[in-house]
N, C-alpha and C positions, 0 to 999 in steps of 0.2 A: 712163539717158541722161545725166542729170547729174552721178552722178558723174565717169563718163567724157569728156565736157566739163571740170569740175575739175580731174581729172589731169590733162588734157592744157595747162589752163591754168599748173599746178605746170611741169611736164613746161618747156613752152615759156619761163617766167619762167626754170627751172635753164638754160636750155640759152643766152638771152640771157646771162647772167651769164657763163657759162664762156665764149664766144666769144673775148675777148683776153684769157683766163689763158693765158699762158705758162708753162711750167714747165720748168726750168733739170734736165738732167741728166746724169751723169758721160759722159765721148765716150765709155769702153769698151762703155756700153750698146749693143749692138744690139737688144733686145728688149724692150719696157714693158707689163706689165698698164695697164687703164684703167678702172675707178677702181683705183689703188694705195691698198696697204692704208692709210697713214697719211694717206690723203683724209678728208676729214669727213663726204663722202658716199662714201663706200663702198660702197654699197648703192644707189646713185641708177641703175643701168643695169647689163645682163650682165655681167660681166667679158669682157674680150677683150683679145687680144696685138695691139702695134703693133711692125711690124719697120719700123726704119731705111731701111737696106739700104743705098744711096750718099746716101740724104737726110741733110740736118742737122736735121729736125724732122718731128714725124710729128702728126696732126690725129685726136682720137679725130670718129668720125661718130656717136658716142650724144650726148655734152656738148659737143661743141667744143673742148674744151682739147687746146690746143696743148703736147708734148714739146717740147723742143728739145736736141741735146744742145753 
């Protein structure tokens, strides 16, 4: 039980932080892994694709970070 409290206190500190990163990327992207590979955390949450689609910015729902392109 404690540790899972822990992580979820880790968990919830990474996810504070990410909420206003922005991250700037080329407009021909339609499609973004989240975390991308040259993240630091790379490993902080599943991998998962973010399609655009007509949006100018796409919102991961594991960290919060914001694509934008």
């Amino acid at each position: 039980m404690i540790i899972i409290r822990i992580g979820l206190l880790i968990y919830n500190m990474e996810l504070e932080k990410n909420q206003n990163q922005v991250i700037k990327v080329d407009k021909k992207i339609e499609t973004i892994s989240c975390p991308y590979i040259n993240d630091s955390s790379w490993d902080s949450h599943p991998k998962i694709y973010l399609n655009f689609g007509k949006n100018s910015s796409v919102k991961c729902p594991y960290c919060g970070k914001t694509y934008q392109k």
